[in-house]
Phi, psi and omega in degrees: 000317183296333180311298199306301206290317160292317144324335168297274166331339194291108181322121162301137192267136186285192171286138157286140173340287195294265180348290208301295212309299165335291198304287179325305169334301223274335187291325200275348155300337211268303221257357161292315182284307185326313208270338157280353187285309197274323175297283203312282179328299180321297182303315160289350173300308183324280210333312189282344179299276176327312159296343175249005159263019173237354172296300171306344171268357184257329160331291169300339152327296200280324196293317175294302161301340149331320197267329188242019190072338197233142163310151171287172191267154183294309123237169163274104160296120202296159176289328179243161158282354186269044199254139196256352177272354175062204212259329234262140196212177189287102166281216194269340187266009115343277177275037150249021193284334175282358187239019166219030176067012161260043195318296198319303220270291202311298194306295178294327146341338212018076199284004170253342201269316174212170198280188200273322262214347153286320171282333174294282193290024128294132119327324185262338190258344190306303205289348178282322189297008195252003206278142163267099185257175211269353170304314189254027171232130160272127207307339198276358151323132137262356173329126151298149201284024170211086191279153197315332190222185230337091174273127165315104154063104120097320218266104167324142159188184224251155193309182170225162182255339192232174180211154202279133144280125144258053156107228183244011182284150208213133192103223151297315201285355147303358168240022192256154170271028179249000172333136156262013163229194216285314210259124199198162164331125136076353184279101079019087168252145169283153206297319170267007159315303184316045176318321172286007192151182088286344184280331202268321211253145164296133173253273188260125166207168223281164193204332172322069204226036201010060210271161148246037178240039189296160152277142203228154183266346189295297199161205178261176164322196168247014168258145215250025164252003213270015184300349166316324198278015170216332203236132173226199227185170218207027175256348170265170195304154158267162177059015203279172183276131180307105160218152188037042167089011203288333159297316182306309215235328159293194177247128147207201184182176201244032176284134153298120167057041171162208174221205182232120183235131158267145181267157192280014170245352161110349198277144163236101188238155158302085193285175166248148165306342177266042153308135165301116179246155184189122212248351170049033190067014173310148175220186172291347190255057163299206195236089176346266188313009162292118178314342214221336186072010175249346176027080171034041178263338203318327194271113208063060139263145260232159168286340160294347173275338162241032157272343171248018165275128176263358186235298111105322198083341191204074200287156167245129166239163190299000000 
């Protein structure tokens, strides 16, 4: 009986120390192999995301030429800086908000009725220009929606993930009308301007690097070169490393290994980064006065340079 009763009774024995520590070994090897698996799931969830806000935005693109024949000018410029309204105006992603389903936001803005530099010193409209909207962010930004630099007259308002091409051009020459890509100053192109292709040509392509040289969607600055802040060029590297500004003015993003660009046929593809760049002495001091903005260099450019050209002659595709 006494046997019986202590058997009954008799604590079941727990784990020992070297067991838990096994156990504990084996979850954290489990959560090592698990966690690049689910960032690599996430980051393509980004991705694809980043890809159906610039597909809707090559939607909105196309719609807006339905109605006007024409692409939006890349931003709007006032004709003088002696303007009493200053420089700072609206850009394509502005004047296409009724056509990516923001009718409402376009209409109180009043983006056809007064400049961007009217609506920054409203009050009741400032706080819509701070809004993050989710068509022009790519999830994969870490960017803040109120970036450090290029502000409308002084006054923040919130970033964008994306940017207009205006070609292969750098600078001043970005307010010159001879720009060779689609989205430009004060410019308005028509489809058949576009000779290399629509299939060929960059319309919108990714700026996210959580930079403080982001691009915001309201429009430029109070400068009247200031189109970095909508518009970047192919004269830099993609994803290449901020040197001498060089993010500010390229294209990139915080995708392994490229970016996402729409093309001026509504198609979105995944450029890489080792894409051939080849700048063929091209420099920043062209020659205004070229018709083409190439003063005959056109030839052994690299393909990323004339993907982002709409006239070359000698178009290229990926």
């Amino acid at each position: 009986m006494t046997v019986l009763l202590s058997q009954r009774f008799r604590k079941p024995h727990g784990f020992t120390l070297v067991e838990l520590l096994v156990v504990i070994a084996i979850i954290g090897v489990l959560v090592a192999l698990l966690l690049p698996a689910i960032q690599a799931a996430r980051e393509a969830a980004r991705r694809s995301q980043c890809g159906n806000n610039l597909r809707q935005i090559g939607v909105g693109m196309h719609n807006y030429v339905d109605t006007h024949q024409v692409f939006p000018p890349g931003w709007l410029m006032m004709p003088s800086g002696n303007s009493p309204d200053g420089n700072a105006q609206w850009g394509w992603a502005a004047l296409i908000l009724p056509y990516v389903e923001q009718p409402a936001l376009h209409e109180q803005l009043g983006v056809t009725t007064r400049t961007l530099r009217q609506a920054v010193q409203d009050s009741e409209t400032l706080p819509l220009l701070r809004q993050r909207l989710a068509t022009y962010w790519c999830p994969s930004d870490p960017s803040d929606v109120l970036p450090r630099n290029k502000h409308p007259h002084g006054t923040p308002v919130a970033a964008a993930s994306y940017a207009g091409c205006v070609g292969i051009h750098f600078w001043s020459e970005h307010r010159t009308p001879n720009n060779n890509g689609v989205l430009t100053g004060s410019r308005a192109v028509r489809m058949a301007q576009i000779t290399d292709g629509l299939s060929n040509t960059f319309l919108v392509g990714e700026t996210g690097t959580n930079d403080e040289y982001n691009s915001i969607w309201a429009g430029i600055g109070a400068s009247r070169g200031d189109g970095f802040n909508i518009g970047r060029n192919t004269c830099h590297r993609l994803n290449s490393p901020r040197q001498s500004g060089g993010l500010d003015r390229g294209f990139a993003s915080m995708h392994p290994g490229g970016a996402h660009f729409a093309f001026c046929d509504g198609s979105v593809n995944f450029v890489a980064e080792t894409i051939e760049f080849r700048l063929n002495g091209f420099s920043d001091n062209i020659n205004q006065s070229s018709e083409d903005g190439f003063n005959g260099r056109k030839d052994g450019m690299g393909v990323y340079q004339l993907l982002g050209v709409r006239n070359s002659k000698v178009p290229a595709s990926l």
